[in-house]
C-alpha positions as CSV (number, residue, x, y, z in Angstrom):
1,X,18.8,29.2,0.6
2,X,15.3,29.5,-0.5
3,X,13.2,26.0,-0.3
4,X,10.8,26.1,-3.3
5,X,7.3,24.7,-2.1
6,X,7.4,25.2,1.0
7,X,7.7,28.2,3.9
8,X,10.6,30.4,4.1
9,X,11.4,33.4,6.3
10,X,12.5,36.0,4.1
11,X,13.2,39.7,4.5
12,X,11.2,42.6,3.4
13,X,12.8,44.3,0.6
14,X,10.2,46.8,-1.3
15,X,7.3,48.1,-0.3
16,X,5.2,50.3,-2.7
17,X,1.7,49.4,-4.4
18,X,2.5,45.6,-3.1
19,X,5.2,44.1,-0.5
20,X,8.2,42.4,-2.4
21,X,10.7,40.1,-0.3
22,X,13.8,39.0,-1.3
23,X,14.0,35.6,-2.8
24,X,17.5,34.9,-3.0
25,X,18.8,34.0,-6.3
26,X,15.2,34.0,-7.7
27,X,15.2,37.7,-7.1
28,X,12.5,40.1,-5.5
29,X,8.8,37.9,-5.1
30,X,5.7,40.2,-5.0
31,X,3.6,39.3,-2.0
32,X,-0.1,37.6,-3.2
33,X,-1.8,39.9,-0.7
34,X,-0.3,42.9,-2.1
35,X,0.4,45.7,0.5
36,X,-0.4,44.6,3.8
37,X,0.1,47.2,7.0
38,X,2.5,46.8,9.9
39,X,5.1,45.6,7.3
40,X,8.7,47.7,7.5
41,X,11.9,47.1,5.1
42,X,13.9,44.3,6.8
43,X,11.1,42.5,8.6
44,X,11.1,38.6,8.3
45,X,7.9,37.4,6.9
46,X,6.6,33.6,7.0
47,X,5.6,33.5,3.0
48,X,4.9,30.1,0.8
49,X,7.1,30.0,-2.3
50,X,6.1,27.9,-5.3
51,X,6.1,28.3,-8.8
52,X,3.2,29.2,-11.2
53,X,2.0,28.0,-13.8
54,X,3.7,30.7,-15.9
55,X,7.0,29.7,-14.5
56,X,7.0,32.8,-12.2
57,X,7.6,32.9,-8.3
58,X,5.1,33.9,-6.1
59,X,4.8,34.3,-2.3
60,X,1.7,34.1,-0.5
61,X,1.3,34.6,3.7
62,X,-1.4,32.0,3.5
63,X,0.1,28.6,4.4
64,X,-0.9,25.3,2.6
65,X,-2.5,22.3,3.9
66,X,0.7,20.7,2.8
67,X,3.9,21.7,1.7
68,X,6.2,20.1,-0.6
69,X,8.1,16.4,0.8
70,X,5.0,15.8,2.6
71,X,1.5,13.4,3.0
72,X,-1.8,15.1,2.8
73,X,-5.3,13.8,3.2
74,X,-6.9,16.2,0.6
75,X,-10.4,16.6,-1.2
76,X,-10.2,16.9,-5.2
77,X,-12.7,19.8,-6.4
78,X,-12.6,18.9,-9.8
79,X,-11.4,16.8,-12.5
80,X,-10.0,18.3,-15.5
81,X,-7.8,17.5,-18.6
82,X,-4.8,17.4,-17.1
83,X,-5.6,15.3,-14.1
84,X,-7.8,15.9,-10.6
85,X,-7.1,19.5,-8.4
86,X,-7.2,19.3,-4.9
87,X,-8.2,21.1,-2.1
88,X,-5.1,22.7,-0.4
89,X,-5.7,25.7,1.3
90,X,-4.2,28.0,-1.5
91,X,-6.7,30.0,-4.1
92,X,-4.7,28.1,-7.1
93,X,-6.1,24.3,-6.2
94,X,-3.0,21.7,-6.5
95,X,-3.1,19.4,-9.5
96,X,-2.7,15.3,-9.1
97,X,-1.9,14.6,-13.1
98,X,-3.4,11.7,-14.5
99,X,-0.4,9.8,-13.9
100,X,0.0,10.2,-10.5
101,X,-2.9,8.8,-9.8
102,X,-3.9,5.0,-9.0
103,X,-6.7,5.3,-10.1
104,X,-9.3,8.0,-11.9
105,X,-10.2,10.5,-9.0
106,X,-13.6,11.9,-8.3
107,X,-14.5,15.0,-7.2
108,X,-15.8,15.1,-3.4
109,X,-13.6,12.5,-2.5
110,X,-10.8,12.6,-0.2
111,X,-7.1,10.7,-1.5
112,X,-3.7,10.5,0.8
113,X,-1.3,12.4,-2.0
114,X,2.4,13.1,-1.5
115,X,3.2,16.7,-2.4
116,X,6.5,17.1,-5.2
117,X,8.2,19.5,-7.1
118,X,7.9,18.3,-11.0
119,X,10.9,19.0,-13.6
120,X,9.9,22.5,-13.5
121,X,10.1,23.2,-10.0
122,X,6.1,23.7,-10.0
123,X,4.3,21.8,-6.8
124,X,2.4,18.7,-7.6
125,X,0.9,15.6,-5.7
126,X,0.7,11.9,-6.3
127,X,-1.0,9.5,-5.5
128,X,2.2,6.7,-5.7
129,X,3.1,7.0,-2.3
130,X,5.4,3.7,-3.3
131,X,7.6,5.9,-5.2
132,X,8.1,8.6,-2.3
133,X,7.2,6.7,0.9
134,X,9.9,4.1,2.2
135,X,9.6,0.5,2.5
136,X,12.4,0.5,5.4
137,X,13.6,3.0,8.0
138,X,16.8,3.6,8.7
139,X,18.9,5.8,11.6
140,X,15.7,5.6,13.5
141,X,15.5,3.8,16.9
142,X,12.5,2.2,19.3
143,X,11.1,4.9,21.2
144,X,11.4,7.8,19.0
145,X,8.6,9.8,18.6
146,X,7.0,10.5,15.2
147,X,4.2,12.3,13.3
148,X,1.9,9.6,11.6
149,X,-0.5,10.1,9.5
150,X,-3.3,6.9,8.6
151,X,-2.6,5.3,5.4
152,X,-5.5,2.6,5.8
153,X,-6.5,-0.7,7.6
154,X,-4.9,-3.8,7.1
155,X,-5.3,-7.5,8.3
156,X,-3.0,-7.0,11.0
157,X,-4.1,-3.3,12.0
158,X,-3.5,-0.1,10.5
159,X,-1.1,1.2,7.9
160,X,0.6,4.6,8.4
161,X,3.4,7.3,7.1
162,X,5.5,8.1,9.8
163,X,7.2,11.6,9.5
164,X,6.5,11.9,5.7
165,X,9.2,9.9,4.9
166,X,8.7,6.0,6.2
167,X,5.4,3.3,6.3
168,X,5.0,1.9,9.8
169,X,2.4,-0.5,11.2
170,X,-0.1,0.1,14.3
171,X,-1.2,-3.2,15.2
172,X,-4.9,-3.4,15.8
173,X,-4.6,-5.1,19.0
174,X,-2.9,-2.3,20.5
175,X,-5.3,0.9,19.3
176,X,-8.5,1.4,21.2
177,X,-10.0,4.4,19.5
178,X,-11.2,4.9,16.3
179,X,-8.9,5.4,13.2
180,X,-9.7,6.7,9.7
181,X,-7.5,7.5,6.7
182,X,-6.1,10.6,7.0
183,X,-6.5,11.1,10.3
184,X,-3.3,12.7,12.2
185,X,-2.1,11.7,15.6
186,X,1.5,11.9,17.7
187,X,3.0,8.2,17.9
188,X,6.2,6.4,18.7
189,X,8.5,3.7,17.1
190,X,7.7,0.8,18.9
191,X,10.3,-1.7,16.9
192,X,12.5,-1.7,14.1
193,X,12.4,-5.5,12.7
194,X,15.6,-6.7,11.7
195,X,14.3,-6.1,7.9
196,X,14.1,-2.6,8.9
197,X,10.4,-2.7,8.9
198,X,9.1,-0.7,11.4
199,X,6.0,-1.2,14.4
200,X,4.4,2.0,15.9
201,X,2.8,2.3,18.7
202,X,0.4,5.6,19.9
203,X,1.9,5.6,23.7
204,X,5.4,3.7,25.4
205,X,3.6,3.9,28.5
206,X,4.8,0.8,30.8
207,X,1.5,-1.6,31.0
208,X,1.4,-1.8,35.0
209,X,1.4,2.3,35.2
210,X,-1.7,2.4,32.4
211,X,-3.8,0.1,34.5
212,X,-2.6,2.3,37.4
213,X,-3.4,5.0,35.4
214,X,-6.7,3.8,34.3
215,X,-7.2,3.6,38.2
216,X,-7.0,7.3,38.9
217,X,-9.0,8.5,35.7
218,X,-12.1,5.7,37.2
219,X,-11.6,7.1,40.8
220,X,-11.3,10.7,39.8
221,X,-14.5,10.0,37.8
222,X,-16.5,8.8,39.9
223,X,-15.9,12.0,42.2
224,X,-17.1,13.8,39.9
225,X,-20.3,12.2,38.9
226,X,-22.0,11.2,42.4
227,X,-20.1,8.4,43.4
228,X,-21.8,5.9,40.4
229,X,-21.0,5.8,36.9
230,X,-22.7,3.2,34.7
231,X,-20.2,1.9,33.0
232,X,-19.2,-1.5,33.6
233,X,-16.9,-4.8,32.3
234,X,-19.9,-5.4,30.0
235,X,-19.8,-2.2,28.5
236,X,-18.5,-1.6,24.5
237,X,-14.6,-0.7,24.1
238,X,-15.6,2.6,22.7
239,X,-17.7,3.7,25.5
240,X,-15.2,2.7,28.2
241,X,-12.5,4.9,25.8
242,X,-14.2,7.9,25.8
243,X,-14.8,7.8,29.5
244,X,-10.9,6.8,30.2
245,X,-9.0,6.8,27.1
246,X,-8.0,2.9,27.6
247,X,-8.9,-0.3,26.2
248,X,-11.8,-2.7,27.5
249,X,-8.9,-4.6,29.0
250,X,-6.5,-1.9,31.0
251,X,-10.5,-0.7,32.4
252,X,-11.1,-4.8,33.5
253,X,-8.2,-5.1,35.2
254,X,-8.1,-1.4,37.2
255,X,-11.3,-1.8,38.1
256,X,-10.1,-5.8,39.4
257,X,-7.2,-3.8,41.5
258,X,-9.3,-1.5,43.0
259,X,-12.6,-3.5,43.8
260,X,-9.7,-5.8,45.5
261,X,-8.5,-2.6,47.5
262,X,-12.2,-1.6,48.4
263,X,-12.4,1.6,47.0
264,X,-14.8,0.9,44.3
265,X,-17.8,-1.3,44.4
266,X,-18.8,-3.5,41.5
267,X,-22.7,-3.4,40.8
268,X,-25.2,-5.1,37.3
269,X,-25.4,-1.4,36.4
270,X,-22.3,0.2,36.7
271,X,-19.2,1.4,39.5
272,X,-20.2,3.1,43.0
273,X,-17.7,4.2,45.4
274,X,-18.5,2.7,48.8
């Protein structure tokens, strides 16, 4: 079954002047890049299907920032009568209508948009994630992995779509490196509250094997830079991060266990190994 607004593998099933696969019930699509070379009757191609804004099928090889059914961070290029048209990695830029939008877009700016087919079956984004996005998760589990994409800060941390579908929360406590809106990263249910809220986390790694962890990456470091690194329990979380990939306080307490162990020393300017 061909998924409109989104990419299908679909056979070859004319080649002259352009390349024509076979879209199902919508008949033969003409290729965008008209005829390309290396392309036989019966191969499977990877083509985008939407439809245009003459009501006609088309199929491109080019693939979208974002298909339909899912959250994008995009740019809008313009702003036009019918609403704001985004940046999506196709030539044909995607339209957010007016009344998708919470508020007037501006052109340069970047907006987290949900990507839908209209009443017409032509792709379209919105900016009322609330209407798409769900409140509660169900069917999911702790521990499951899931693509999130950053929604925004909150009070409590940060605010994210998890797998296009759900919002979960990252609490602030438990990031240590910096996070943006739209920014894209693996994570992991952490809880599902008995409201069927859910808490994400970015790693289920046990604390006692991060600060053990953490242990390795300092000693391994130090190796590799002399014996001394000047970095210290003083220095900023986001320094000791890009060193180690931990927070200020998995770095405090490895460096605890192994100045304890002697195999580091603790100096004013920084970590030596003896």
């Amino acid at each position: 079954m061909l998924n409109l607004g989104k990419t299908n593998l679909l056979p070859v099933s004319r080649i002259d002047a352009d390349v024509y696969v076979d879209g199902g019930e919508l008949g033969e699509i003409v290729l965008q890049e008209g005829r390309v070379e290396n392309f036989n009757l019966g191969d499977k191609v990877s083509a985008f299907v939407f439809i245009d804004g003459h009501g006609l099928a088309q199929a491109t090889l080019r693939q979208p920032k974002a298909q339909a059914g899912e959250v994008a961070w995009l740019k809008a290029l313009s702003v036009g009568h019918a609403g704001a048209f985004m940046d999506w990695g196709l030539p044909k830029d995607l339209l957010v209508p007016f009344s998708e939008q919470n508020e007037r877009m501006l052109s340069g700016r970047y907006y987290l948009v949900y990507l839908f087919l209209d009443e017409s079956n032509r792709i379209a984004a919105s900016a009322h994630l609330e209407d798409f996005i769900q409140e509660q998760a169900f069917y999911v589990k702790a521990g499951q992995p899931v693509d999130l994409i950053i929604a925004g800060k909150t009070d409590l941390g940060y605010k994210a779509v998890a797998d296009n579908k759900f919002w979960g929360l990252l609490y602030a406590n438990e990031v240590f490196r910096p996070l943006a809106a739209g920014d894209r990263l693996p994570g992991f249910i952490k809880a599902v509250r008995p409201d069927q809220k859910v808490d994400l986390c970015l790693s289920l790694t046990p604390y006692p094997q991060k600060i053990d962890d953490a242990g390795q990456k300092i000693l391994a470091a130090l190796e590799k830079n002399g014996g001394f690194l000047a970095v210290t329990d003083h220095s900023d979380p986001q320094t000791i991060y890009a060193w180690f990939g931990v927070s200020k306080k998995v770095f405090k307490q490895s460096i605890g266990g192994l100045y304890k162990q002697r195999k580091i020393i603790i100096e004013p300017e920084g970590l030596r190994l003896p």
